[in-house]
PDB file with one MODEL, atoms N, CA, C and O in Angstrom:
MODEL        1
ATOM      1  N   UNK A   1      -3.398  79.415  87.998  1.00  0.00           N
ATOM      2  CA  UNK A   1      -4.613  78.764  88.450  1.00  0.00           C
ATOM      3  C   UNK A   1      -4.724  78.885  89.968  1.00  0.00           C
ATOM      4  O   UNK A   1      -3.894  78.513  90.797  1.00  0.00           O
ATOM      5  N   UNK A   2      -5.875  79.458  90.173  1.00  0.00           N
ATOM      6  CA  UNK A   2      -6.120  79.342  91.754  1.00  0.00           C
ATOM      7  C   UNK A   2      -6.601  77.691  92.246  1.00  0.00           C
ATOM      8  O   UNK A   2      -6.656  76.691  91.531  1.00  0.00           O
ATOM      9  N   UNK A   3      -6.907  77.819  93.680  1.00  0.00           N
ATOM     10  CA  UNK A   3      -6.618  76.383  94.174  1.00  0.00           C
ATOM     11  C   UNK A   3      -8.306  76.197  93.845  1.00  0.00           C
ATOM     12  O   UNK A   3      -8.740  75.116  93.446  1.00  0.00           O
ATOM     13  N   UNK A   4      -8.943  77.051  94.002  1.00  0.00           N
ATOM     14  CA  UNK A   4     -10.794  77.245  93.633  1.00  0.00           C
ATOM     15  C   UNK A   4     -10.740  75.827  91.931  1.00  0.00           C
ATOM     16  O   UNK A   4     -11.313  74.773  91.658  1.00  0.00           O
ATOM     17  N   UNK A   5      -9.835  76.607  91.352  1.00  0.00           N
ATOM     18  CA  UNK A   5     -10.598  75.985  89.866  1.00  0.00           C
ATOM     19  C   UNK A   5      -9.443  75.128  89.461  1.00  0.00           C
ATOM     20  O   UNK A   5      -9.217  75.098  88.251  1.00  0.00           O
ATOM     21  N   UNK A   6      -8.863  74.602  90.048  1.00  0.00           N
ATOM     22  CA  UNK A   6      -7.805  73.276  90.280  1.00  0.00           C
ATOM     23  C   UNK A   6      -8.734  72.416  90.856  1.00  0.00           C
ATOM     24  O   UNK A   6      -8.770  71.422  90.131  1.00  0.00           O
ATOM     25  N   UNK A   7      -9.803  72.237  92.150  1.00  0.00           N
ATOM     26  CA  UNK A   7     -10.843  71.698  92.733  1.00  0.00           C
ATOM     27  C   UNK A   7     -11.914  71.386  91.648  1.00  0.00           C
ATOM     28  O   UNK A   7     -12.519  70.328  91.476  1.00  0.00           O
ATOM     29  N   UNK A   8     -12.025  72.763  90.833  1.00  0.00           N
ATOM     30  CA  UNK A   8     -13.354  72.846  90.055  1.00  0.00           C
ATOM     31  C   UNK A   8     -12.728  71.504  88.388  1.00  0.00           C
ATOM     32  O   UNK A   8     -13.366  70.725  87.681  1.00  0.00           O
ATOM     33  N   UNK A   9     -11.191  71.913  88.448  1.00  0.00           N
ATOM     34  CA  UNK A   9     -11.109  71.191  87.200  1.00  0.00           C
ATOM     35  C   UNK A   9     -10.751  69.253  87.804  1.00  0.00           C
ATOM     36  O   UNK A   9     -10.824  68.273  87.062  1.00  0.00           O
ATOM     37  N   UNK A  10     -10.477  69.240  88.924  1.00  0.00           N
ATOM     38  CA  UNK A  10     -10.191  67.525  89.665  1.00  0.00           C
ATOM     39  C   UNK A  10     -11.564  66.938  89.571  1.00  0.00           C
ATOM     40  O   UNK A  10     -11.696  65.863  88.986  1.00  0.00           O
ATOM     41  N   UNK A  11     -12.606  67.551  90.098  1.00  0.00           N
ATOM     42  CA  UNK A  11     -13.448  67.287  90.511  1.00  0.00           C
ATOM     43  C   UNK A  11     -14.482  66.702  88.955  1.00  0.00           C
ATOM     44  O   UNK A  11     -15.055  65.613  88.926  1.00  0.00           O
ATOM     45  N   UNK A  12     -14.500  67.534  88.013  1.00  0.00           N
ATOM     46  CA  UNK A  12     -14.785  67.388  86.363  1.00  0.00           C
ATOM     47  C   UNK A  12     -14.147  66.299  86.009  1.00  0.00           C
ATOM     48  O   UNK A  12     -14.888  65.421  85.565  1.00  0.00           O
ATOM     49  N   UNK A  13     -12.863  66.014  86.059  1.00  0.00           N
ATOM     50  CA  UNK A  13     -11.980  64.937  85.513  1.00  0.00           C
ATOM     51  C   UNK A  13     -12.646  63.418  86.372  1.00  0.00           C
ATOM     52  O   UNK A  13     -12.993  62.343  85.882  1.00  0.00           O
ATOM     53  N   UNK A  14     -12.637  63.795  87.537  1.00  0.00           N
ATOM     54  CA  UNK A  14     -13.380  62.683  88.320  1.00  0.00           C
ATOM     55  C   UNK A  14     -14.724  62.175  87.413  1.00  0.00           C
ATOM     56  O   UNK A  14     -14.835  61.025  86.985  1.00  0.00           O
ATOM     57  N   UNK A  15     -15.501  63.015  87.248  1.00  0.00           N
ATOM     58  CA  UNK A  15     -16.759  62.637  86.805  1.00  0.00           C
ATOM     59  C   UNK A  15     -16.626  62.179  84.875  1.00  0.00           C
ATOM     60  O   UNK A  15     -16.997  61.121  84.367  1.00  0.00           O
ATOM     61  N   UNK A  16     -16.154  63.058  84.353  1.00  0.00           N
ATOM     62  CA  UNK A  16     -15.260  62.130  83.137  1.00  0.00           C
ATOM     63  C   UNK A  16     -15.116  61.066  83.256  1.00  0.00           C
ATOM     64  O   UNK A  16     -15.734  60.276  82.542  1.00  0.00           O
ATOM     65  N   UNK A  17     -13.718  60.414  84.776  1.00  0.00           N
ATOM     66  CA  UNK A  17     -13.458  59.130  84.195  1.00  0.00           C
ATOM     67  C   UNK A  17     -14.483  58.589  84.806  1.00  0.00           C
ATOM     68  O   UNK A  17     -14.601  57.736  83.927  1.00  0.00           O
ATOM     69  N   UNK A  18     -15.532  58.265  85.707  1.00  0.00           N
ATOM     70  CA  UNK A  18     -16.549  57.766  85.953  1.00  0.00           C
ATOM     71  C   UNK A  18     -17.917  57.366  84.715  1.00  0.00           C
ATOM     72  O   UNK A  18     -18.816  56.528  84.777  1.00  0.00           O
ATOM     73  N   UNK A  19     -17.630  58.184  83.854  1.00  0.00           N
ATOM     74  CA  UNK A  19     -18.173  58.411  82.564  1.00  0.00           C
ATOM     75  C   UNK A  19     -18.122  57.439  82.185  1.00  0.00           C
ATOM     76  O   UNK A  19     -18.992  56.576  82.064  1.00  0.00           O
ATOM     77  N   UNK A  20     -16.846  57.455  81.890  1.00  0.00           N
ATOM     78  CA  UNK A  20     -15.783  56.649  81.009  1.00  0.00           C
ATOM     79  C   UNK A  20     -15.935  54.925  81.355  1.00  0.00           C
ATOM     80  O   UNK A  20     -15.850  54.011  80.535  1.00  0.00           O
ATOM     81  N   UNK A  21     -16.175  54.828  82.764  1.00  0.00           N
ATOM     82  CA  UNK A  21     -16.115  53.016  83.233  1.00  0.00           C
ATOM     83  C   UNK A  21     -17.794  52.779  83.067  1.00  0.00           C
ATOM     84  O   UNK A  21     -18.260  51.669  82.810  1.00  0.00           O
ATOM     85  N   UNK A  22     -18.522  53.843  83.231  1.00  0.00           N
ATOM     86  CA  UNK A  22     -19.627  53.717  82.886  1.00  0.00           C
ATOM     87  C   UNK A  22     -19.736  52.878  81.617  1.00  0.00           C
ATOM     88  O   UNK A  22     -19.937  51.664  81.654  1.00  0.00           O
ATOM     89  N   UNK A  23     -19.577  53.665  80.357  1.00  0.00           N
ATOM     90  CA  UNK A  23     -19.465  53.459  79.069  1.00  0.00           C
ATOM     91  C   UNK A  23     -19.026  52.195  79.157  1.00  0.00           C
ATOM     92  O   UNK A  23     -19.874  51.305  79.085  1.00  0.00           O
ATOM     93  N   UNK A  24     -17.513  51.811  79.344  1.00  0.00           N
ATOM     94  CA  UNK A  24     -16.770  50.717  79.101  1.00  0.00           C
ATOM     95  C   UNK A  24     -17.821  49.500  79.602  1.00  0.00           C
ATOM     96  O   UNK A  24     -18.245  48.615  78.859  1.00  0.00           O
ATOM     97  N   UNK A  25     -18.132  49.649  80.973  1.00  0.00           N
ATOM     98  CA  UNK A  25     -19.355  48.758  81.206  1.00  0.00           C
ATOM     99  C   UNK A  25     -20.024  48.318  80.626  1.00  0.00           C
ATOM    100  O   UNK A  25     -19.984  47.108  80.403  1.00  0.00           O
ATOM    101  N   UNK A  26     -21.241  49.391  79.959  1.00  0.00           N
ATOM    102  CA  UNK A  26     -22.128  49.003  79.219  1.00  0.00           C
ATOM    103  C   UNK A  26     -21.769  47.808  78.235  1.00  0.00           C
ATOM    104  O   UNK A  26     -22.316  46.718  78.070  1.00  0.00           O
ATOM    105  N   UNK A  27     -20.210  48.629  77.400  1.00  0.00           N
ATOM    106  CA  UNK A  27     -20.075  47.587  76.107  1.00  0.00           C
ATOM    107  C   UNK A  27     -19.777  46.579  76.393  1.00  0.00           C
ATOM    108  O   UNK A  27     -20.056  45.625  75.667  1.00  0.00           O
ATOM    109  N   UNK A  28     -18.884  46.387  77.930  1.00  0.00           N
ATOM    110  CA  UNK A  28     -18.746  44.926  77.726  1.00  0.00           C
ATOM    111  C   UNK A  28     -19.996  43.710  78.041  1.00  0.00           C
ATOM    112  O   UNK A  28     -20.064  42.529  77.701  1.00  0.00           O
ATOM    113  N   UNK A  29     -20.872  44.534  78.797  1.00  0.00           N
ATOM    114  CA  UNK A  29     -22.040  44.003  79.073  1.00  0.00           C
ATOM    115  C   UNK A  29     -22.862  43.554  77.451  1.00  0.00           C
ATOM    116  O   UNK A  29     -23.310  42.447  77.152  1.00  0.00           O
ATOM    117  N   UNK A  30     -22.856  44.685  76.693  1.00  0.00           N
ATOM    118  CA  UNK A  30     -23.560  44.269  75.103  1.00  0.00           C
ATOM    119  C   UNK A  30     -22.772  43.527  74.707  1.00  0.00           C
ATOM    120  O   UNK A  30     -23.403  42.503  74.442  1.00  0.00           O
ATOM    121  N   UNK A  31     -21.395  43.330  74.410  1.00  0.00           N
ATOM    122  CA  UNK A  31     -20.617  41.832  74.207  1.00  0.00           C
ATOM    123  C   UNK A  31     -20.778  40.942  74.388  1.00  0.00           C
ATOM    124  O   UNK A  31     -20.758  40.048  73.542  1.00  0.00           O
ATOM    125  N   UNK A  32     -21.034  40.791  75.723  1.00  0.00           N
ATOM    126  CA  UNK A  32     -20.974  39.385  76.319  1.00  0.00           C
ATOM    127  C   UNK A  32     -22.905  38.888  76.342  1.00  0.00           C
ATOM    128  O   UNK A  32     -23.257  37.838  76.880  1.00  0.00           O
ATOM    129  N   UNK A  33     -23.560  39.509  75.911  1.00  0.00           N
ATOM    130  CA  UNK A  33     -24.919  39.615  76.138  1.00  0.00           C
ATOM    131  C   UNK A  33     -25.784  39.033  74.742  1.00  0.00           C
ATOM    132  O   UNK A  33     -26.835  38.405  74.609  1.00  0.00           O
ATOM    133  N   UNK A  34     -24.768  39.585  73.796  1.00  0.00           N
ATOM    134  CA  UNK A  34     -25.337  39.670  72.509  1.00  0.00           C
ATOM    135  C   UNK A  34     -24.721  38.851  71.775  1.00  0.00           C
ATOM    136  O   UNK A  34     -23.642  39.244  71.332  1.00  0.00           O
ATOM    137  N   UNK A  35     -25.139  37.608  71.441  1.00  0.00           N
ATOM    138  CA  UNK A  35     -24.111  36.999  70.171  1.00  0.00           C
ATOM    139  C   UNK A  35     -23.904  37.515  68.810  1.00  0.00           C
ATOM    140  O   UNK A  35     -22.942  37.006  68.235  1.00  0.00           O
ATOM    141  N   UNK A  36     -24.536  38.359  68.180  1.00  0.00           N
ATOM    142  CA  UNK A  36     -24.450  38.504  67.094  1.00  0.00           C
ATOM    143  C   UNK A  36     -23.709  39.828  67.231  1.00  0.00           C
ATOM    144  O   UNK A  36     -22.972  40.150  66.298  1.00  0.00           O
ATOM    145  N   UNK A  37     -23.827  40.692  68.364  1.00  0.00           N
ATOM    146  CA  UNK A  37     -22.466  41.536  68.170  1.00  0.00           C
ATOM    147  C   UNK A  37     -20.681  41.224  68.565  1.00  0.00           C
ATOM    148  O   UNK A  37     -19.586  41.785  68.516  1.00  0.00           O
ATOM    149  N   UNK A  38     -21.246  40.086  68.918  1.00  0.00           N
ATOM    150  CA  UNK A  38     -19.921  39.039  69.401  1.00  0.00           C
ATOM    151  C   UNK A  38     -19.524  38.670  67.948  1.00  0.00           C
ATOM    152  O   UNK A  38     -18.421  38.823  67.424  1.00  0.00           O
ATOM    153  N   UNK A  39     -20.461  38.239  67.499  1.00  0.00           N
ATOM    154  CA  UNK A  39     -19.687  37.247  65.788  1.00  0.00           C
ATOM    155  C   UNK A  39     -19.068  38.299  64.930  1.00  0.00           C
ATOM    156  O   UNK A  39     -18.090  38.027  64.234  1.00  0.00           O
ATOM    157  N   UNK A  40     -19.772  39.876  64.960  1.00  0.00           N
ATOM    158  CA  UNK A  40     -19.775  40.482  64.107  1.00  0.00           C
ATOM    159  C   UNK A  40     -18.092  40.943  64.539  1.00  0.00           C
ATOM    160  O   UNK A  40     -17.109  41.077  63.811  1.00  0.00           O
ATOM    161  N   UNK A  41     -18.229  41.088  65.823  1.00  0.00           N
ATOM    162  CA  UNK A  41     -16.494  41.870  66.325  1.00  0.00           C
ATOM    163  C   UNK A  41     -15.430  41.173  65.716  1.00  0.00           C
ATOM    164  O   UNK A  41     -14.528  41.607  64.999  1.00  0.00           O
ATOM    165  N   UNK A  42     -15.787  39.447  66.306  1.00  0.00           N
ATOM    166  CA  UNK A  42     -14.503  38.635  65.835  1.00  0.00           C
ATOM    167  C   UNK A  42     -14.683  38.108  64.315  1.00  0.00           C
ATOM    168  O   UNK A  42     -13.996  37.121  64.051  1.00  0.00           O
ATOM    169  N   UNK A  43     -15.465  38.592  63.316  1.00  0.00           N
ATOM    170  CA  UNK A  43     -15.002  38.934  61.998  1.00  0.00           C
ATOM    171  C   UNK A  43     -14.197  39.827  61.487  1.00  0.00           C
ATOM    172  O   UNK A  43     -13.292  39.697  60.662  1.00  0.00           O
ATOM    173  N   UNK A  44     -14.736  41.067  62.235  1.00  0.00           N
ATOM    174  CA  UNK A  44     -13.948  41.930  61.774  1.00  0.00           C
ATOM    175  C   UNK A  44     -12.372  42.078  61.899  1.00  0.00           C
ATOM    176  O   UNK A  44     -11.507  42.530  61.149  1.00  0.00           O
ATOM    177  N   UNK A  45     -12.365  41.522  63.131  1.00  0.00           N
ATOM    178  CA  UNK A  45     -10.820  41.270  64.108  1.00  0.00           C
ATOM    179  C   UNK A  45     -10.418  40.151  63.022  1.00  0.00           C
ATOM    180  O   UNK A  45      -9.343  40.430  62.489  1.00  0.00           O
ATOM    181  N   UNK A  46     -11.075  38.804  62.494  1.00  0.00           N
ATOM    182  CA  UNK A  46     -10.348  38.164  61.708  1.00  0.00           C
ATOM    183  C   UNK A  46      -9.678  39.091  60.385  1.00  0.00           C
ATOM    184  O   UNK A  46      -8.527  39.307  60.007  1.00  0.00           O
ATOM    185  N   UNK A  47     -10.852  39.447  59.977  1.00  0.00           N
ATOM    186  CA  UNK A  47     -10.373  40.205  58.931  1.00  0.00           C
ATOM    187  C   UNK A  47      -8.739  41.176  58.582  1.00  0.00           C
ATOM    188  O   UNK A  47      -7.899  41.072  57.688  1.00  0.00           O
ATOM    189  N   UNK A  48      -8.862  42.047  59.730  1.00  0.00           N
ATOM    190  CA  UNK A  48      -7.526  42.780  60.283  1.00  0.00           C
ATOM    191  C   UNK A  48      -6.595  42.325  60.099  1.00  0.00           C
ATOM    192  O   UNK A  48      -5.664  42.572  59.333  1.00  0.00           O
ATOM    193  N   UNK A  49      -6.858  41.333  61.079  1.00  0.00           N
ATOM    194  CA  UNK A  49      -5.387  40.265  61.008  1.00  0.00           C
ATOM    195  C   UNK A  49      -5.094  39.524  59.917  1.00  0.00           C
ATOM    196  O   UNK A  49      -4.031  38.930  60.095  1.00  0.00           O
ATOM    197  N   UNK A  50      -5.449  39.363  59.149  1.00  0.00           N
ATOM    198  CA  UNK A  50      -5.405  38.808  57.900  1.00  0.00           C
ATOM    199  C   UNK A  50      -4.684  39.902  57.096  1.00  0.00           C
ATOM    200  O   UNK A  50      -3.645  39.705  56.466  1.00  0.00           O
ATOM    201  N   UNK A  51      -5.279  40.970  57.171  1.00  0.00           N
ATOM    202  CA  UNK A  51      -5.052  42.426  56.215  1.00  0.00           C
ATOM    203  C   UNK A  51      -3.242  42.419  56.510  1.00  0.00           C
ATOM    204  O   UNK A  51      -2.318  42.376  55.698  1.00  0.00           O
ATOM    205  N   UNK A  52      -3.239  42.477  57.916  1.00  0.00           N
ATOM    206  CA  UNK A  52      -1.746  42.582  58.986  1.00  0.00           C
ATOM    207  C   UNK A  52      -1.082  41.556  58.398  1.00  0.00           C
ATOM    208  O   UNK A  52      -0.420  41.906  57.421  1.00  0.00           O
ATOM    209  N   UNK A  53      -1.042  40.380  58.680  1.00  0.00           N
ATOM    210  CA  UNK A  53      -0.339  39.193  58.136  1.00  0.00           C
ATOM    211  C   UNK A  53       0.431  39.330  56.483  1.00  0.00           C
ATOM    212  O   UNK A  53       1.515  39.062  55.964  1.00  0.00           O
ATOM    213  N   UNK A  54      -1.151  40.031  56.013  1.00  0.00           N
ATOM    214  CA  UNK A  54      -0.593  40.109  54.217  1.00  0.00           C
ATOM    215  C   UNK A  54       0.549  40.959  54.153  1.00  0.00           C
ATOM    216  O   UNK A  54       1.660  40.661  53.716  1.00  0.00           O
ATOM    217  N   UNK A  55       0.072  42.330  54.755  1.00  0.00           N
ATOM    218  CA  UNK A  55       0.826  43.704  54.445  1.00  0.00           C
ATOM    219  C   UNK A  55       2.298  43.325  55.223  1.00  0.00           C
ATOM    220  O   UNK A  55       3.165  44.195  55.138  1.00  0.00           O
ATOM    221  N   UNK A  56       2.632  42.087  55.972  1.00  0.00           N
ATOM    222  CA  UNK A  56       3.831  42.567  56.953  1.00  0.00           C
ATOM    223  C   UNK A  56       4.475  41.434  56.018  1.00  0.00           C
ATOM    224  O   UNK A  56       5.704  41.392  55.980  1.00  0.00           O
ATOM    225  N   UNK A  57       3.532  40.257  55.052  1.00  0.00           N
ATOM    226  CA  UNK A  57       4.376  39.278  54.507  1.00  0.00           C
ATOM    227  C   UNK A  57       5.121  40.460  52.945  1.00  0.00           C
ATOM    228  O   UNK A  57       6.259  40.342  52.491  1.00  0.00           O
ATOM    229  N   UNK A  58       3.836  41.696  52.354  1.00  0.00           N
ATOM    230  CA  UNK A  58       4.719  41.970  51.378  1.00  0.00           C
ATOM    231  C   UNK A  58       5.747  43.115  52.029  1.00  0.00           C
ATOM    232  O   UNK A  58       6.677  43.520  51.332  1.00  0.00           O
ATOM    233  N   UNK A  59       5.567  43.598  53.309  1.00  0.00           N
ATOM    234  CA  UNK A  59       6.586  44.651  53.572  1.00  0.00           C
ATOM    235  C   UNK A  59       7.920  43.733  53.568  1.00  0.00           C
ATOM    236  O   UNK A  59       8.871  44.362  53.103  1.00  0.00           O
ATOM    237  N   UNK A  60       8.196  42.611  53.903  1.00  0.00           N
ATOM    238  CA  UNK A  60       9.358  41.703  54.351  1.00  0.00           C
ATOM    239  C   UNK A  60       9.751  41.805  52.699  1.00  0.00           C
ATOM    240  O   UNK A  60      10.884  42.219  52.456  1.00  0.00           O
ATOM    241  N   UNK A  61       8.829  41.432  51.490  1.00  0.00           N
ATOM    242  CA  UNK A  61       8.783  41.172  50.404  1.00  0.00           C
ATOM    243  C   UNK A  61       9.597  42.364  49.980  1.00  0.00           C
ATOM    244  O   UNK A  61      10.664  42.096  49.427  1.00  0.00           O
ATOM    245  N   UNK A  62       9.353  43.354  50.104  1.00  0.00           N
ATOM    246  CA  UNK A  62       9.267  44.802  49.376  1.00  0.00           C
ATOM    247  C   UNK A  62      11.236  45.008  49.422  1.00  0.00           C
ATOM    248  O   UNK A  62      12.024  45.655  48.732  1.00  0.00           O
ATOM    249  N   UNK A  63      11.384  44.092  50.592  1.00  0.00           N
ATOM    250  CA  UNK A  63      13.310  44.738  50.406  1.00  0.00           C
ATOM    251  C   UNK A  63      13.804  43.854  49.383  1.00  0.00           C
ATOM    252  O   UNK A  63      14.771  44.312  48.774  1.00  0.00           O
ATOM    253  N   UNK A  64      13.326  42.467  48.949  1.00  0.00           N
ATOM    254  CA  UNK A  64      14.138  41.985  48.487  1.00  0.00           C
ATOM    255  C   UNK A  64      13.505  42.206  46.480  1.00  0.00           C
ATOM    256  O   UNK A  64      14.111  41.912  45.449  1.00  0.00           O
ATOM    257  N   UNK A  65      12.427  42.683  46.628  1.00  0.00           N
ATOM    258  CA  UNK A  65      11.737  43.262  44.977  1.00  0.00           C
ATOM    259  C   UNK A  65      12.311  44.778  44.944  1.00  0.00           C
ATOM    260  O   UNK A  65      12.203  45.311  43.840  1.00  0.00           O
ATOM    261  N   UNK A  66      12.824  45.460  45.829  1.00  0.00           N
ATOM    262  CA  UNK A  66      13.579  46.202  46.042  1.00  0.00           C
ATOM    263  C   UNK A  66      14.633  46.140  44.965  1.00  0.00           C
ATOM    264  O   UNK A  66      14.772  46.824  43.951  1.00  0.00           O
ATOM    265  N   UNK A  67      15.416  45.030  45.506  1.00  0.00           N
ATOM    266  CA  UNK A  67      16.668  45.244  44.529  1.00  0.00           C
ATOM    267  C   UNK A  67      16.568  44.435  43.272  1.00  0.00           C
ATOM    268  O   UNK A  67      17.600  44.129  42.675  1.00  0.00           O
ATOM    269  N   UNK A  68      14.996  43.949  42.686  1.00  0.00           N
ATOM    270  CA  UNK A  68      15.533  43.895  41.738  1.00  0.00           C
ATOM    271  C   UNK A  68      14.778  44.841  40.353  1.00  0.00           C
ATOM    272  O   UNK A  68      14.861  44.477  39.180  1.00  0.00           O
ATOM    273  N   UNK A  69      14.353  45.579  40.629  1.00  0.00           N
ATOM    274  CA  UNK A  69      14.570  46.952  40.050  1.00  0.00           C
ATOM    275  C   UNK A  69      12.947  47.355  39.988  1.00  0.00           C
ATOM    276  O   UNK A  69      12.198  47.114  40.934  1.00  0.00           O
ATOM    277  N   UNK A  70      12.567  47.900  38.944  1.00  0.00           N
ATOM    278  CA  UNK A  70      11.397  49.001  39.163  1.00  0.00           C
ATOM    279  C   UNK A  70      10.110  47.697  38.502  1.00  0.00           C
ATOM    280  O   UNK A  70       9.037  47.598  39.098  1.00  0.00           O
ATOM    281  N   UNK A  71      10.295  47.141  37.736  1.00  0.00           N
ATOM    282  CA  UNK A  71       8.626  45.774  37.691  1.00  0.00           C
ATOM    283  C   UNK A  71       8.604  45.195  38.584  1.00  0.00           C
ATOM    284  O   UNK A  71       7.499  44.658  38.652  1.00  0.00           O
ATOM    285  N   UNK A  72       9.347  44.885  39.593  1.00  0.00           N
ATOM    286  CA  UNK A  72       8.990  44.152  40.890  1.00  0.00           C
ATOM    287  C   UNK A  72       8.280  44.855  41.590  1.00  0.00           C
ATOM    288  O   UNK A  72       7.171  44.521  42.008  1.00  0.00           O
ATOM    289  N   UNK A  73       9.108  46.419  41.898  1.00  0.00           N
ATOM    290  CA  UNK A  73       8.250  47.153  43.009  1.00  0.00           C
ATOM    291  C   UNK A  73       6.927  47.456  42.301  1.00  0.00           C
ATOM    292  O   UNK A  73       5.906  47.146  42.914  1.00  0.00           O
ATOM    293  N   UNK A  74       6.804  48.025  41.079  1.00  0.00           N
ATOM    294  CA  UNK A  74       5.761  48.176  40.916  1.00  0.00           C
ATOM    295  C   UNK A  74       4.258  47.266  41.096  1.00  0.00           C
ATOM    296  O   UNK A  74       3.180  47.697  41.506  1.00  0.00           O
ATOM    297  N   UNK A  75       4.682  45.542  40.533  1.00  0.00           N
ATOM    298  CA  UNK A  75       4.105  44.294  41.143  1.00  0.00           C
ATOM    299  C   UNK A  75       3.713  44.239  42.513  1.00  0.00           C
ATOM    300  O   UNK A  75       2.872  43.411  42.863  1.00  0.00           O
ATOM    301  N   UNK A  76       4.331  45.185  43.487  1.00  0.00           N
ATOM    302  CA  UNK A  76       4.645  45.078  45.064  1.00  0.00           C
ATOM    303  C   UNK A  76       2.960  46.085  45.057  1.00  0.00           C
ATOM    304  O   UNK A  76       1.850  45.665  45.385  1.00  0.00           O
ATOM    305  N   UNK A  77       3.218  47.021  44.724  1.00  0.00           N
ATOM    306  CA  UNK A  77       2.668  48.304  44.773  1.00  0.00           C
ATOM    307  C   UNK A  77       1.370  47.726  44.238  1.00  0.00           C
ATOM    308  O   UNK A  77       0.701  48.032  45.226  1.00  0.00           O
ATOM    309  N   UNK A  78       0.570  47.177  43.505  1.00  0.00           N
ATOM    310  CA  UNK A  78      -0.458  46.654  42.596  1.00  0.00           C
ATOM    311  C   UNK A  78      -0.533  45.696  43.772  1.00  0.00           C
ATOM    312  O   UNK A  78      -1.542  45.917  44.442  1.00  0.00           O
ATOM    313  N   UNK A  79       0.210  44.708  44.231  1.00  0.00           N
ATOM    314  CA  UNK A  79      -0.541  43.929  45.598  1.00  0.00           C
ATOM    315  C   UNK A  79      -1.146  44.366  46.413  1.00  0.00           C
ATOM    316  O   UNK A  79      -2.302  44.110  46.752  1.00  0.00           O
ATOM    317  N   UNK A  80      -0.026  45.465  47.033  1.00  0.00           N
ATOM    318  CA  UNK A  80      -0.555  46.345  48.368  1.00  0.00           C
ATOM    319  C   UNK A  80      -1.989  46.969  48.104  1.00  0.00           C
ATOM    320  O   UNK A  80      -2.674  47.087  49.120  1.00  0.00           O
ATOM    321  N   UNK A  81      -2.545  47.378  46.944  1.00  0.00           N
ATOM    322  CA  UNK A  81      -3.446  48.375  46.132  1.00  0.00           C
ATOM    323  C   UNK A  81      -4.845  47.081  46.582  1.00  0.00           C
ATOM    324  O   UNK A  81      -5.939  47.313  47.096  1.00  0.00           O
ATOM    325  N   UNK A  82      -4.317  45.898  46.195  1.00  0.00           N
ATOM    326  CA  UNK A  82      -5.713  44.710  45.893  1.00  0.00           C
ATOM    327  C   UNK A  82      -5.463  43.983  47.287  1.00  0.00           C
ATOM    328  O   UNK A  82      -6.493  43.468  47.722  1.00  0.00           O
ATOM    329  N   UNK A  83      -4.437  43.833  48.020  1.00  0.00           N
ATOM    330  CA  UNK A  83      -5.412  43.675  49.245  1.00  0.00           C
ATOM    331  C   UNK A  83      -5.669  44.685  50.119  1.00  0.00           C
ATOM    332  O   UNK A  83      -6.052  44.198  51.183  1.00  0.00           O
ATOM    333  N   UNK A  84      -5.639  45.659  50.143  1.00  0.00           N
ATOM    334  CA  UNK A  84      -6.407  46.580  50.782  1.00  0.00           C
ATOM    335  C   UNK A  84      -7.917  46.820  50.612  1.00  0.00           C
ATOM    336  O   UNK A  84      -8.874  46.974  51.370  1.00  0.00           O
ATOM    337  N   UNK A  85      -7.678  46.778  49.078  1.00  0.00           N
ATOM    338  CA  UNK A  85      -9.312  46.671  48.651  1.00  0.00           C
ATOM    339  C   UNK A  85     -10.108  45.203  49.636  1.00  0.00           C
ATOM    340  O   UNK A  85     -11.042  45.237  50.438  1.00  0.00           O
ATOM    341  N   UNK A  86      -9.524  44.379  49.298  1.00  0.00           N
ATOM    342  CA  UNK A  86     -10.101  42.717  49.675  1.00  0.00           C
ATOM    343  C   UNK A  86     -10.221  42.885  50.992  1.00  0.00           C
ATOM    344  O   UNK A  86     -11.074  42.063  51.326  1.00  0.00           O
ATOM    345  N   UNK A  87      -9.913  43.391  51.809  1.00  0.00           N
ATOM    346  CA  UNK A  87      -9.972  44.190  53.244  1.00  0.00           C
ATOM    347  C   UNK A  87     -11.237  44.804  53.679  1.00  0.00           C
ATOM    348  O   UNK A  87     -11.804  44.780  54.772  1.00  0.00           O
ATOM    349  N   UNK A  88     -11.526  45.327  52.625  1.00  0.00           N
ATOM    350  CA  UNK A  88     -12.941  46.332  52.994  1.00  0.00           C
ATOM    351  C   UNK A  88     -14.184  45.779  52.857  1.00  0.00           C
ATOM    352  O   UNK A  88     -15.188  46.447  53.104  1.00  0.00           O
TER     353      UNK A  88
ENDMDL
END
């Protein structure tokens, strides 16, 4: 790379991340602006975490249906299946 298009590629990246705080701006401006895209975010965020909470209570689950043989895991496997669905 010559020093020409090292300039030509700094100078691009500059205007990218300028882009970029642009953008970020805007949304936080429509966040904080808009209640109903406010309610809609922290549903969804409830939701997640809920999804998270389930999946990390049956992963903890999964070592000890683990050992006790193949209808447990499979029981495990049929949970994981229905709350994922209940998720969406």
């Amino acid at each position: 790379m010559s020093v020409r298009d090292i300039r030509s590629y700094s100078a691009k990246m500059y205007g990218a991340e300028e882009l970029g705080r642009a953008m970020r701006m805007v949304a936080l401006l429509r966040f904080l602006l808009e209640p109903e895209l406010c309610e809609s975010i922290q549903s969804m965020t409830n939701k997640v975490e809920a999804l998270h909470k389930s999946s990390n209570w049956l992963r903890f689950a999964s070592d000890v249906l683990r050992d006790n043989g193949c209808t447990a895991t499979s029981a495990l496997r049929k949970r994981r299946r229905a709350s994922a669905v209940c998720a969406t």
